[in-house]
C-alpha positions as a Python dict, from the first residue, in 0.01 Angstrom:
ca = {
    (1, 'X'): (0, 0, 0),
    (2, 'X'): (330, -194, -33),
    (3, 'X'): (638, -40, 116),
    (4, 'X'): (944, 53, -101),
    (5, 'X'): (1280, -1, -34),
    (6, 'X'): (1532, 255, -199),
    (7, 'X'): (1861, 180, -378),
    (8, 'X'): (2163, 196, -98),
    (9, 'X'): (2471, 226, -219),
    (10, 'X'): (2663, 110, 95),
    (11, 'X'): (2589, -246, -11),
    (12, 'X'): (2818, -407, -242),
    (13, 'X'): (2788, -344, -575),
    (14, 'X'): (2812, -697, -672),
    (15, 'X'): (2515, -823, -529),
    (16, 'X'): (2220, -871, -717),
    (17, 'X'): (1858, -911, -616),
    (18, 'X'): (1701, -1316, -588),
    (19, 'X'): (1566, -1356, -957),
    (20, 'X'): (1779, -1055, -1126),
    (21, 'X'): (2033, -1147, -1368),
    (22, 'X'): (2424, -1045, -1275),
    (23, 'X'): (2466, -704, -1285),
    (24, 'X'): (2814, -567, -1494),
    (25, 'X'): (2966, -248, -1426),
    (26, 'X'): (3100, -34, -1733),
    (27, 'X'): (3456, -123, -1768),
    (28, 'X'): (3720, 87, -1618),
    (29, 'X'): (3512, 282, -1355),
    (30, 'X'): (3491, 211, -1000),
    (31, 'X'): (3162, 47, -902),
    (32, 'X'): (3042, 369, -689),
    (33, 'X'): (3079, 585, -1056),
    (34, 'X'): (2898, 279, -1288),
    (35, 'X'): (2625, 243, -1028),
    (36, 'X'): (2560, 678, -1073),
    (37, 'X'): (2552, 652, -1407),
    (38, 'X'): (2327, 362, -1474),
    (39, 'X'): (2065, 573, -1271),
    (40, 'X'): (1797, 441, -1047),
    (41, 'X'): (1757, 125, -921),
    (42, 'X'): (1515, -107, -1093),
    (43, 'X'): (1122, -161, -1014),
    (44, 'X'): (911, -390, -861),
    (45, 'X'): (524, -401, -1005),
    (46, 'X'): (275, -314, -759),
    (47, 'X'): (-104, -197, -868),
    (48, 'X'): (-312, 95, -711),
    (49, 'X'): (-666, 65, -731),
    (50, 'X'): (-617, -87, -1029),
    (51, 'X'): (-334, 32, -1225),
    (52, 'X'): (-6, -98, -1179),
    (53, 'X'): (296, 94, -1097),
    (54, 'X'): (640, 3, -1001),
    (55, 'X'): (838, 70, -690),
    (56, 'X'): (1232, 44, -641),
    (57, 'X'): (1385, -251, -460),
    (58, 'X'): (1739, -272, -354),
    (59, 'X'): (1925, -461, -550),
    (60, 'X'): (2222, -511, -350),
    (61, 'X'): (2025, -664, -36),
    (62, 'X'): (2090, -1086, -129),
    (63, 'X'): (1845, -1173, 130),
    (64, 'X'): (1525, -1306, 9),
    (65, 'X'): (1194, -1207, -9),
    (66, 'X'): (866, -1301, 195),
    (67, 'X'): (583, -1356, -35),
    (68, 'X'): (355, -1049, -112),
    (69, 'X'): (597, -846, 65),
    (70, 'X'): (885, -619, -38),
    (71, 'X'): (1055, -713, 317),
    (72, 'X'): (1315, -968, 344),
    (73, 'X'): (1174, -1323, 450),
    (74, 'X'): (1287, -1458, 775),
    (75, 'X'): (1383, -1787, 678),
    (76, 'X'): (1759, -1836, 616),
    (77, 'X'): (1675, -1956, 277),
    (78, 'X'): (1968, -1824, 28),
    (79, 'X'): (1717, -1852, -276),
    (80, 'X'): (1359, -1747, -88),
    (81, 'X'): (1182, -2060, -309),
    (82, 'X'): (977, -2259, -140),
    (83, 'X'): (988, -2637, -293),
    (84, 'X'): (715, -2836, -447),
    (85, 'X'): (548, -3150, -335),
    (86, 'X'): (811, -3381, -538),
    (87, 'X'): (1059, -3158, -335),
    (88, 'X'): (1231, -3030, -641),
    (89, 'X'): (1338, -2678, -673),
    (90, 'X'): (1160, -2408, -865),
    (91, 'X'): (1304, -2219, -1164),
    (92, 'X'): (1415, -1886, -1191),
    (93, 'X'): (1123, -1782, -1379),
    (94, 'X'): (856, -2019, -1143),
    (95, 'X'): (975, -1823, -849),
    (96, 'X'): (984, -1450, -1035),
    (97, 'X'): (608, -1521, -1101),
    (98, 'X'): (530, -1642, -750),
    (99, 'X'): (683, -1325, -564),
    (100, 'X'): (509, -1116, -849),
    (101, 'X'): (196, -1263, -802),
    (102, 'X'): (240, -1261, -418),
    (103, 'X'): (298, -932, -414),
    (104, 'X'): (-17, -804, -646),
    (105, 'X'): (-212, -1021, -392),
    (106, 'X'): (-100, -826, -96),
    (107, 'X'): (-77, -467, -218),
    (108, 'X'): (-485, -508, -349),
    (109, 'X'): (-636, -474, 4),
    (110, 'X'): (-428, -209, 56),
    (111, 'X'): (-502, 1, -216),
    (112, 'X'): (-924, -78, -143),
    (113, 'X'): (-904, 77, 206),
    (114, 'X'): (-677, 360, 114),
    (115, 'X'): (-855, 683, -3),
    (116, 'X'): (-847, 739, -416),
    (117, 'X'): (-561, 920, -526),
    (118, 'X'): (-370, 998, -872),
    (119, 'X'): (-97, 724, -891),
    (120, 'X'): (159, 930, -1034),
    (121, 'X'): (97, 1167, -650),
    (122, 'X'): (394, 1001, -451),
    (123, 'X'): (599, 761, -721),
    (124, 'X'): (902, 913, -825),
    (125, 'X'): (920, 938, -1210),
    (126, 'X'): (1225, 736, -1228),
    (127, 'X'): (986, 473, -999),
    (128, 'X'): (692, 486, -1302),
    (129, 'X'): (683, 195, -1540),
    (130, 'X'): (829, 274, -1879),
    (131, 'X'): (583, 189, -2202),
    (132, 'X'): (695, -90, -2418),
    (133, 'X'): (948, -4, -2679),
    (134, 'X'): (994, 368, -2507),
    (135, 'X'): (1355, 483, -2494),
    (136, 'X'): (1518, 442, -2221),
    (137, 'X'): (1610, 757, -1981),
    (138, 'X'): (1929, 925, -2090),
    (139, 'X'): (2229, 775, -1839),
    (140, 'X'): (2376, 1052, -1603),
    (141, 'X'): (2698, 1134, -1666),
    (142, 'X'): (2918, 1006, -1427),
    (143, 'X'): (3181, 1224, -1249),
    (144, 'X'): (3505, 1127, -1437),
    (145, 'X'): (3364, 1226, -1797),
    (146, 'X'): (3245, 1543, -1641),
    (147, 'X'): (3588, 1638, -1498),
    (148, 'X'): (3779, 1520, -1879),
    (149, 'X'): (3584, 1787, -2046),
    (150, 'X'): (3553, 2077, -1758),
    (151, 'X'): (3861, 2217, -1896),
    (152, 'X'): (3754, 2312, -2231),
    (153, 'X'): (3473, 2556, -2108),
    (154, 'X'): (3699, 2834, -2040),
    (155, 'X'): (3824, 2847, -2405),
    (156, 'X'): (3465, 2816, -2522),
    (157, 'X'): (3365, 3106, -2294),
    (158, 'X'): (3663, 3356, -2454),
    (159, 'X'): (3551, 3301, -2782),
    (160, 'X'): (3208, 3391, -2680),
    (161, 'X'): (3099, 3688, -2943),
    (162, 'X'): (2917, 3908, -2675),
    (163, 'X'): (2981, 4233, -2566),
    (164, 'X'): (3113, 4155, -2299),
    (165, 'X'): (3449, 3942, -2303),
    (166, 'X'): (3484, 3656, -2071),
    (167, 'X'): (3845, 3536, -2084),
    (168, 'X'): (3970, 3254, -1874),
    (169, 'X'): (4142, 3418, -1661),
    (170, 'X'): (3819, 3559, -1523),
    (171, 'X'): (3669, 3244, -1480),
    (172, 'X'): (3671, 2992, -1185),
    (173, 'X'): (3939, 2729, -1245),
    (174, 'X'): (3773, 2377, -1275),
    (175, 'X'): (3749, 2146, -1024),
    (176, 'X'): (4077, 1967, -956),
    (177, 'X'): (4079, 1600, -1048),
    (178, 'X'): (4398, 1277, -960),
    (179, 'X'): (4338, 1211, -1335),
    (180, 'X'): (4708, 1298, -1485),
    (181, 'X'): (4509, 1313, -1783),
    (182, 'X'): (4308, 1588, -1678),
    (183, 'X'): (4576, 1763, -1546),
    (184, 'X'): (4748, 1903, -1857),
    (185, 'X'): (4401, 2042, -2002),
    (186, 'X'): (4369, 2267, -1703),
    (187, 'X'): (4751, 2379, -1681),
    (188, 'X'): (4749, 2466, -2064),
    (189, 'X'): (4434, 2667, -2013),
    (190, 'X'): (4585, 2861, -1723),
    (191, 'X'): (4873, 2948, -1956),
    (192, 'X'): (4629, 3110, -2247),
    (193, 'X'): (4770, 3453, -2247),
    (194, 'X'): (4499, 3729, -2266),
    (195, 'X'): (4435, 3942, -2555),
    (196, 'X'): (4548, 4325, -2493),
    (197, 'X'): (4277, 4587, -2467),
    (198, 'X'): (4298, 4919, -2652),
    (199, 'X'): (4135, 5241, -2636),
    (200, 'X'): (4077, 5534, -2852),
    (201, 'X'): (3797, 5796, -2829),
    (202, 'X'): (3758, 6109, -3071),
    (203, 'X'): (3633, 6456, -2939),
    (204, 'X'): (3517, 6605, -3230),
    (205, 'X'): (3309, 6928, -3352),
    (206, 'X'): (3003, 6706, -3340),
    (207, 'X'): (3047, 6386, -3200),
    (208, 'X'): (3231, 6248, -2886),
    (209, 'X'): (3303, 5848, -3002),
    (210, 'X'): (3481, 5603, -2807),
    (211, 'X'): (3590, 5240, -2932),
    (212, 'X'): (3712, 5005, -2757),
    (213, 'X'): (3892, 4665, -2884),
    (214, 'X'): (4147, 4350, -2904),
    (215, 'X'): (4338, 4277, -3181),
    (216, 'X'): (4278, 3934, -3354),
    (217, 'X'): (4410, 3809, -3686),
    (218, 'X'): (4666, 3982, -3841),
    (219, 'X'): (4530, 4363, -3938),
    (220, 'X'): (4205, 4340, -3813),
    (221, 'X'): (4070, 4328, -3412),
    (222, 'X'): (3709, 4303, -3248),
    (223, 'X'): (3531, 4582, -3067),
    (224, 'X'): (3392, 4504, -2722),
    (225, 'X'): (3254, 4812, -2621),
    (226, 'X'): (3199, 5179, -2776),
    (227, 'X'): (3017, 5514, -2721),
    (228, 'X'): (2887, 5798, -2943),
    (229, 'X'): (2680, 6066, -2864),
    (230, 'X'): (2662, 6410, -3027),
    (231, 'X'): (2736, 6685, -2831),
    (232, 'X'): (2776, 6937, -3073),
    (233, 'X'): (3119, 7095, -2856),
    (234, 'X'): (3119, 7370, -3153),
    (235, 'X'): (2793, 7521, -3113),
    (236, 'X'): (2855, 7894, -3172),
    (237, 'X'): (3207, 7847, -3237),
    (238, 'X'): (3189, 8011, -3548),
    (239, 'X'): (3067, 8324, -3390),
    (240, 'X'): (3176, 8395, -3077),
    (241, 'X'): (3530, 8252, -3144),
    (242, 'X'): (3502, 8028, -2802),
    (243, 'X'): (3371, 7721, -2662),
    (244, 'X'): (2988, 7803, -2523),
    (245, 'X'): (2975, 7641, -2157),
    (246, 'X'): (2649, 7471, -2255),
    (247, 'X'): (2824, 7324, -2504),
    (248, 'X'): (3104, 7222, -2263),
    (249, 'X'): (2898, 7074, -1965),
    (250, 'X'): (2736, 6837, -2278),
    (251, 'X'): (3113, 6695, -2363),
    (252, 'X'): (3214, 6683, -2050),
    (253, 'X'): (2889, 6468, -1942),
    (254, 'X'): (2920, 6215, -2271),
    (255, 'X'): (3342, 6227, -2201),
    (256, 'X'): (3234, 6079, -1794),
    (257, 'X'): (3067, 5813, -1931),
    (258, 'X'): (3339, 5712, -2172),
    (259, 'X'): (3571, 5732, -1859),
    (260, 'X'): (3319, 5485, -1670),
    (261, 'X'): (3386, 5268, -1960),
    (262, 'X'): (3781, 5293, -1981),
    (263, 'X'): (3772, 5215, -1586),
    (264, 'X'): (3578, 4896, -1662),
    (265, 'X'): (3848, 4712, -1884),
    (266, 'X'): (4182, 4673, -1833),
    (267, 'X'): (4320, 4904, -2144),
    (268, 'X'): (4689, 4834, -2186),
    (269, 'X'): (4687, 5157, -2406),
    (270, 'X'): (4486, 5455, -2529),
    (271, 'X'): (4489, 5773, -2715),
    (272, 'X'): (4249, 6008, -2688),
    (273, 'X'): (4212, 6347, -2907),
    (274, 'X'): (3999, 6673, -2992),
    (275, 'X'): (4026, 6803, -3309),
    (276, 'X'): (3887, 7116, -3463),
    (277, 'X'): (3679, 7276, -3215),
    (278, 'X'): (3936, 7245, -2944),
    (279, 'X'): (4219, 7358, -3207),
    (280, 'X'): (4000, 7615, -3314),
    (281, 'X'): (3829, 7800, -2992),
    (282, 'X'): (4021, 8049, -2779),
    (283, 'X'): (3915, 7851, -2478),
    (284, 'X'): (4013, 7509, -2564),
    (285, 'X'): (4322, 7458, -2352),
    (286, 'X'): (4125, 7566, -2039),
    (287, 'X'): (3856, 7290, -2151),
    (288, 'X'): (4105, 7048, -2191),
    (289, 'X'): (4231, 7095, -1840),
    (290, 'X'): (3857, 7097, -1696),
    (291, 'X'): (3800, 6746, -1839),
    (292, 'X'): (4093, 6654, -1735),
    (293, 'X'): (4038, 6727, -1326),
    (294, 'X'): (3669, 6622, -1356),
    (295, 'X'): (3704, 6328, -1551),
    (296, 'X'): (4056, 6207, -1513),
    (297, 'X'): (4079, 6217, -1900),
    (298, 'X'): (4396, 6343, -2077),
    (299, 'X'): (4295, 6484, -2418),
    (300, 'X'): (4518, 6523, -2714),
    (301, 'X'): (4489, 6844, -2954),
    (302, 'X'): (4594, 6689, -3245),
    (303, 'X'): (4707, 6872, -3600),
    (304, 'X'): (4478, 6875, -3918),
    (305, 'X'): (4782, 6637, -4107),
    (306, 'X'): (4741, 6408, -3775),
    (307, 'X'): (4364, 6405, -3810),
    (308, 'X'): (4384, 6316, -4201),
    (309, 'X'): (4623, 6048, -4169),
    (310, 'X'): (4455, 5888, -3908),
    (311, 'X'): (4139, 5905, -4147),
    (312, 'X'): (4377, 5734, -4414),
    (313, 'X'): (4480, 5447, -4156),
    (314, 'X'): (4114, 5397, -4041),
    (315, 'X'): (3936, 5346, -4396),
    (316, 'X'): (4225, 5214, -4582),
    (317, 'X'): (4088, 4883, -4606),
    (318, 'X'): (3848, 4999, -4803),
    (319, 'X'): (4021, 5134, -5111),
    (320, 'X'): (3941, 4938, -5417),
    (321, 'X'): (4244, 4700, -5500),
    (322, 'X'): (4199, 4800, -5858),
    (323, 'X'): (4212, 5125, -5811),
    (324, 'X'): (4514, 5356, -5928),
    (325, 'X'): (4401, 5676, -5735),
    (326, 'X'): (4187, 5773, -5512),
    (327, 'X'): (4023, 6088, -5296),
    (328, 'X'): (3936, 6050, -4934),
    (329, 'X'): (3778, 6249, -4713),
    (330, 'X'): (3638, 6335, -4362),
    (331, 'X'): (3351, 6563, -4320),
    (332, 'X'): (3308, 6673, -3937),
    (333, 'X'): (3170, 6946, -3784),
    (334, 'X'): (3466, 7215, -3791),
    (335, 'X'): (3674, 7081, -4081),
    (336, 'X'): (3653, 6857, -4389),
    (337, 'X'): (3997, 6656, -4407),
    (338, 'X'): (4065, 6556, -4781),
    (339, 'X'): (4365, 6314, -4868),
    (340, 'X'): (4474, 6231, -5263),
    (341, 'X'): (4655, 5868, -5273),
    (342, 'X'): (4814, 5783, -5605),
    (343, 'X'): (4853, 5425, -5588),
    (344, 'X'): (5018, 5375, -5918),
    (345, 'X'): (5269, 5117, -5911),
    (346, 'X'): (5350, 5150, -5496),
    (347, 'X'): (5266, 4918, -5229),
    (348, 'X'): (4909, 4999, -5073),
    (349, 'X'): (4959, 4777, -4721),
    (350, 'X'): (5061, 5127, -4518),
    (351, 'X'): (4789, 5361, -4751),
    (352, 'X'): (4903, 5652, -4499),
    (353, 'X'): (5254, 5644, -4708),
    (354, 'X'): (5094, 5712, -4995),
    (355, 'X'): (4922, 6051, -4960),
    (356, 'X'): (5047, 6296, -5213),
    (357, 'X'): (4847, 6571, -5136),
    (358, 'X'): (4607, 6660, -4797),
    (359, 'X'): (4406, 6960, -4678),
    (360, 'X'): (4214, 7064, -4396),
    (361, 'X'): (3942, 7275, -4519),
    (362, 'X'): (3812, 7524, -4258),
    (363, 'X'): (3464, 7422, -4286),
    (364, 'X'): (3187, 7129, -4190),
    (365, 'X'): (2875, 7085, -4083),
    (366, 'X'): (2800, 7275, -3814),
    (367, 'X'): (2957, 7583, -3914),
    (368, 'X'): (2814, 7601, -4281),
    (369, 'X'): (2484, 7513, -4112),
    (370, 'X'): (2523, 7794, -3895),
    (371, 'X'): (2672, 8076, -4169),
    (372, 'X'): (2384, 7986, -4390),
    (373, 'X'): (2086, 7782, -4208),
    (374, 'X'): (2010, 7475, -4190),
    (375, 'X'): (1664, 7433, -4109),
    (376, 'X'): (1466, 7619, -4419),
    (377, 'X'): (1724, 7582, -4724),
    (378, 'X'): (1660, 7707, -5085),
    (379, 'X'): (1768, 7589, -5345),
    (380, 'X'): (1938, 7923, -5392),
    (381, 'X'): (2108, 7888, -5038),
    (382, 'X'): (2223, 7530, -5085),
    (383, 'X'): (2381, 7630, -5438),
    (384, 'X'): (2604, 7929, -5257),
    (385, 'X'): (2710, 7630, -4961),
    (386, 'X'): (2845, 7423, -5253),
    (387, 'X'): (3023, 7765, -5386),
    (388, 'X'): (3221, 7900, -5054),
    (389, 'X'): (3312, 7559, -5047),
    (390, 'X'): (3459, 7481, -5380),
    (391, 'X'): (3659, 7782, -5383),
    (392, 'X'): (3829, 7700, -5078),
    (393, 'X'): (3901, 7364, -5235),
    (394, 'X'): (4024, 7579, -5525),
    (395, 'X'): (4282, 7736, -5336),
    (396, 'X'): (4408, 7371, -5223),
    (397, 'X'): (4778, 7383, -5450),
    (398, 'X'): (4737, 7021, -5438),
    (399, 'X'): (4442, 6906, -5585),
    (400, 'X'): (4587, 6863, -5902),
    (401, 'X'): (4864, 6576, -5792),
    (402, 'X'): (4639, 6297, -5944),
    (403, 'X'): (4622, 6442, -6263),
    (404, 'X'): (4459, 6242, -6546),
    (405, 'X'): (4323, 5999, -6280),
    (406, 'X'): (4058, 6151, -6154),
    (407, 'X'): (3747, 6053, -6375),
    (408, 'X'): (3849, 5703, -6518),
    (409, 'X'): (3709, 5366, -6365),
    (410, 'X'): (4054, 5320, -6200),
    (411, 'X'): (3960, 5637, -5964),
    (412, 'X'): (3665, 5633, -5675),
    (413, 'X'): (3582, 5849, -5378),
    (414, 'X'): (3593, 5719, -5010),
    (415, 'X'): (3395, 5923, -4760),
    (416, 'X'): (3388, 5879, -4382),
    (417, 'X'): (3143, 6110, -4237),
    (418, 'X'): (2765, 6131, -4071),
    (419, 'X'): (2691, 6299, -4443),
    (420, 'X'): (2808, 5991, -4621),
    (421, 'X'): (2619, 5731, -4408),
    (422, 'X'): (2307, 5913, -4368),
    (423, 'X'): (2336, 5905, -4771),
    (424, 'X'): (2342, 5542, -4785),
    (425, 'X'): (2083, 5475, -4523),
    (426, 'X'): (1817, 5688, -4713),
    (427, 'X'): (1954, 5472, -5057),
    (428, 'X'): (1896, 5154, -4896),
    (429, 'X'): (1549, 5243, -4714),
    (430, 'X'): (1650, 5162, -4385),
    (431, 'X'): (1406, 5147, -4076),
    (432, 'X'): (1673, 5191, -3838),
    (433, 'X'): (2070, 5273, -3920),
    (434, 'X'): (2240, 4940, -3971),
    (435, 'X'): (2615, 4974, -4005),
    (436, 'X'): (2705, 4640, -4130),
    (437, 'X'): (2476, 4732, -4403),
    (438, 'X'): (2632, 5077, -4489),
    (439, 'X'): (2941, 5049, -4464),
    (440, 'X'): (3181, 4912, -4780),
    (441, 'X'): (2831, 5061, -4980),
    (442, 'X'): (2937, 5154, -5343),
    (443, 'X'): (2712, 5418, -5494),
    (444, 'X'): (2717, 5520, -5825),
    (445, 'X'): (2754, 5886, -6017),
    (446, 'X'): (2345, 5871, -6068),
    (447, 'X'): (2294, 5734, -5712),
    (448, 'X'): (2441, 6034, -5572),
    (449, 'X'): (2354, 6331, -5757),
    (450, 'X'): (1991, 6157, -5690),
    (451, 'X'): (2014, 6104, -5346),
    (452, 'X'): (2128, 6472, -5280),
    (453, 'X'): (1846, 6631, -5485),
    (454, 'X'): (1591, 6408, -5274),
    (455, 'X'): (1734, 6557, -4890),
    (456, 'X'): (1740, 6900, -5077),
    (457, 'X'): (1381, 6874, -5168),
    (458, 'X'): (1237, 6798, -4813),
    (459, 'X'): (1124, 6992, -4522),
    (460, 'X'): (1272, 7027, -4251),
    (461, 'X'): (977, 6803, -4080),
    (462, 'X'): (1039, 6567, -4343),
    (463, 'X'): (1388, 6537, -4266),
    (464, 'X'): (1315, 6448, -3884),
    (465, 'X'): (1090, 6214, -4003),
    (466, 'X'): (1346, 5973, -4196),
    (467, 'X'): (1498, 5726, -3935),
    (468, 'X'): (1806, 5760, -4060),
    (469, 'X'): (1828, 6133, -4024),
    (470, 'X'): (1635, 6224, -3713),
    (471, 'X'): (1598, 6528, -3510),
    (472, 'X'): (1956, 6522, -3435),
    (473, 'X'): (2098, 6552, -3792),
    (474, 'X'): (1811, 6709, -3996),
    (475, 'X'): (1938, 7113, -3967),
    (476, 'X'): (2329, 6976, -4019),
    (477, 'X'): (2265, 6683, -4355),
    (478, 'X'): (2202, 6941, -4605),
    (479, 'X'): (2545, 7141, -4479),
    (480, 'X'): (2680, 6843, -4548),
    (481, 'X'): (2567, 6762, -4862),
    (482, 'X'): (2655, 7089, -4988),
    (483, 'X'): (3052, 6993, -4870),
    (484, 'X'): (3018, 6646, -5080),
    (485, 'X'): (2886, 6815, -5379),
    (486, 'X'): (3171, 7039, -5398),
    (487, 'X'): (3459, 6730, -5364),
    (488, 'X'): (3207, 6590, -5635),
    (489, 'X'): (3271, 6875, -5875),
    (490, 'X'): (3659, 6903, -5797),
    (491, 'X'): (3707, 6545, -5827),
    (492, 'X'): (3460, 6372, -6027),
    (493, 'X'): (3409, 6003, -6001),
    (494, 'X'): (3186, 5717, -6144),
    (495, 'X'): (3168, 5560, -5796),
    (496, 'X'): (3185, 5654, -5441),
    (497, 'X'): (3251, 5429, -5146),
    (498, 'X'): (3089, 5470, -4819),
    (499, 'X'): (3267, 5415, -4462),
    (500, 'X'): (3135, 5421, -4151),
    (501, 'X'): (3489, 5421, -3973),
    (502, 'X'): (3735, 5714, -3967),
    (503, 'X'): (3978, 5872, -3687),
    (504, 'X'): (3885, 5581, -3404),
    (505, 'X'): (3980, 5315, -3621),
    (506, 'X'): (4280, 5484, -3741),
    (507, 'X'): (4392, 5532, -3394),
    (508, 'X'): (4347, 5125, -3263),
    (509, 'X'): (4509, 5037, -3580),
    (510, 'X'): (4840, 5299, -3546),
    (511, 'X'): (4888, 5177, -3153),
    (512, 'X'): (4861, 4823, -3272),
    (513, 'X'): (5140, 4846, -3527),
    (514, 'X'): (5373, 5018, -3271),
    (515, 'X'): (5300, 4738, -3052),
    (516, 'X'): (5360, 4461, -3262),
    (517, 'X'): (5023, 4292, -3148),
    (518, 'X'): (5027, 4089, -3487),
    (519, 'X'): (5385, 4023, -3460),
    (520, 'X'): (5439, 3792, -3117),
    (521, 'X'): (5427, 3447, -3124),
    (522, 'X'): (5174, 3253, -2950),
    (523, 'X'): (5280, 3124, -2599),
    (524, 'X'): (5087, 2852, -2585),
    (525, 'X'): (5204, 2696, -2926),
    (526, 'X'): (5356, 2401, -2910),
    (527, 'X'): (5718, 2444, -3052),
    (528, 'X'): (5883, 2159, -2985),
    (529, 'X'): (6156, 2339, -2767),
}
């Protein structure tokens, strides 16, 4: 077997080898760059046992050839031909078909003594002849293109839509390159100021929830991380008047992880409330200052007119533009927050401005669920739910401040509750909860009223059994239902609008205004200054 000779790049790049054509490096790069990206070096033709591959020979090594050889010969020949009888010189192509031919001759011996073996064993694929009219291999990139565009993969890793944010600050700054060029890329990505990180979580009756997010285009920003479990903090509120320890150790476990979370982002600012259970129990300060020494959290007991407008400021968005009036309202656990905006004639960008009327009804899901039942409900017990809670609407002096609204296509309902989703997920059939599909849902008059008499109907089996119910909600939907029905009757409406948002969203959105996160100018723009 013939021996190969490898490409050496310590030879001039100029040089070519006897019977090659001259070789011309790509414009405008040094040689050492051209000769990397024009890849390997190219073949000789050689045949094992047959079949004929091809092995590299250096084509910067001038000196010629011996004859069936891949060694240089050791006559001081500059061209390696040997001449005729007549004495005149060979071609080019005369002597490329001698040293080919030569070389076949020698390597055939070779290959009969040496033991059979798959051709393709020891020759490097870039070595391997190429079939006629196959492409050729795709040219490495050589160092200098690769540095141009290195800056740019920072930016493309902060827009990234994962979890997870990457900005490129976090990243490792390119390599560093002479090019001036290059240069102003890098500094210009250095100077890309990071988007502040906010916080808000919401202790409620039910749920603990924790969102956390960056502001992006003007009124709107994009969650990176979030948390809800249900705790169920007011378990036996209702009776006992005070916050059950169980009941405590569960918030206090779900309100550690949240903190794990916070820890793991750099959150320029946060707010983080309790609402009615915590308002409402005769032990709530002393829980407040237990999560606060064994989680480091420092919750906020906020008002029922806090906890509506912040409902307002979260779900605004979602208010028909058409609309002239509209009812919104929170069902949770311990309360049922209802605001009345009369949007006649007013400007609707701050909707929190234009609440006429709000209330804070003394009942939700877990304690009508736990005055009346929730697990076997008759039709007879879901009928007096819907009563104790209409009359406490009743005694609401407000409810009257939209007057001949209510009713007419220019009024809907907007309701921001487990109640509401759940509602939508069993209308749409869904396998598993999908918010983007839920929330923004319109449902009719009909759609409703039919909805409701379907939960009523089942078991309570039959409510574990839906997936978007589940073990965790099926004693608590039908309380909850019973609260909708009764906003139904006070304030009837051809449409209702489902949200899967509320208090968390209102809270990014408030600290996001005060900061005046839509307001600053971009550093990096360019503004001719």
């Amino acid at each position: 077997m013939n021996e190969r000779t490898t490409s050496a790049d310590k030879f001039p790049h100029t040089s070519n080898a006897p019977g090659q054509r001259p070789r011309h490096d790509s414009p405008g790069m040094p040689p050492e760059e051209s000769a990397a990206s024009h890849g390997a070096d190219r073949p000789t033709s050689a045949s094992i046992n047959g079949t004929s591959i091809e092995a590299p020979v250096d084509r910067n090594d001038d000196r010629p050839r011996a004859a069936g050889s891949g060694e240089p010969a050791a006559t001081g020949r500059a061209d390696g031909a040997a001449k005729p009888g007549n004495g005149a010189p060979l071609t080019k192509r005369k002597r490329r078909r001698r040293r080919k031919a030569g070389k076949s001759a020698a390597a055939e011996p070779a290959a009969r003594d040496a033991p059979p073996e798959s051709p393709s064993a020891d020759v490097p694929d870039s070595a391997k002849p190429r079939p006629r009219g196959a492409r050729k291999p795709r040219r490495r990139r050589s160092r200098r293109f690769a540095a141009a565009i290195e800056p740019a993969m920072p930016a493309a890793a902060e827009t990234t839509g994962s979890a997870t944010r990457h900005d490129a600050a976090d990243l490792a700054p390119p390599r560093p390159s002479a090019d001036p060029t290059t240069a102003q890329p890098i500094a210009a990505a250095a100077t890309v100021r990071r988007a502040p990180v906010y916080a808000a979580l919401d202790l409620g009756t039910n749920n603990c929830r924790l969102l956390i997010a960056i502001p992006t285009r003007p009124g709107q920003f994009r969650v990176i991380d979030a948390f809800s479990r249900i705790v169920r903090l007011g378990e036996g509120l209702s009776r006992t008047g005070s916050l059950s320890r169980g009941a405590m150790d569960r918030a206090i476990a779900a309100l550690a992880i949240c903190a794990q979370k916070l820890s793991a982002r750099d959150v320029v600012r946060c707010r983080l409330i309790a609402t009615e259970a915590c308002r409402a129990a005769a032990n709530g300060a002393e829980f407040i200052e237990q999560v606060a020494r064994d989680t480091g959290l420092e919750l906020e007991i906020v008002s029922r007119e806090t906890e509506a407008r912040l409902a307002v400021s979260g779900c605004g968005s979602l208010i028909e533009r058409s609309a002239r009036g509209a009812v919104l309202f929170d069902i949770g656990g311990g309360s049922s927050e209802i605001a009345l905006l009369d949007l006649r004639g007013r400007d609707t960008r701050r909707l929190s401005k234009q609440i006429v009327a709000w209330t804070s009804l003394p009942v939700g899901v877990v304690t009508l669920a736990e005055r009346h039942g929730g697990r076997d409900v008759t039709p007879e017990i879901f009928e007096a739910m819907i009563q104790e809670t209409v009359e406490m609407i009743r005694g609401f002096k407000g409810r009257d401040k939209l007057g001949a609204l209510v009713g007419t296509d220019r009024f809907h309902l907007l309701g921001t509750s487990g109640t509401v989703t759940t509602l939508a997920g069993v209308h749409l059939k869904l396998e598993r909860y999908d918010r983007r599909q839920v929330d923004g849902l319109w449902l009719t008059d009909l759609e409703a009223d039919e909805l409701v008499a379907r939960i009523a109907g089942w078991s309570f089996e039959e409510r574990i059994a839906n997936p978007c119910i589940g073990s965790d909600r099926a004693d608590l939907v039908l309380a909850g239902c019973a609260i909708l029905q009764a906003i139904r009757r006070v304030w009837p409406a051809p449409t209702l609008r489902v949200a899967d948002r509320g208090l968390r969203e209102g809270l990014l959105m408030e600290m996001m205004v005060a900061d005046g996160v839509w307001r600053r100018r971009d550093p990096t723009r360019n503004t001719g200054t």
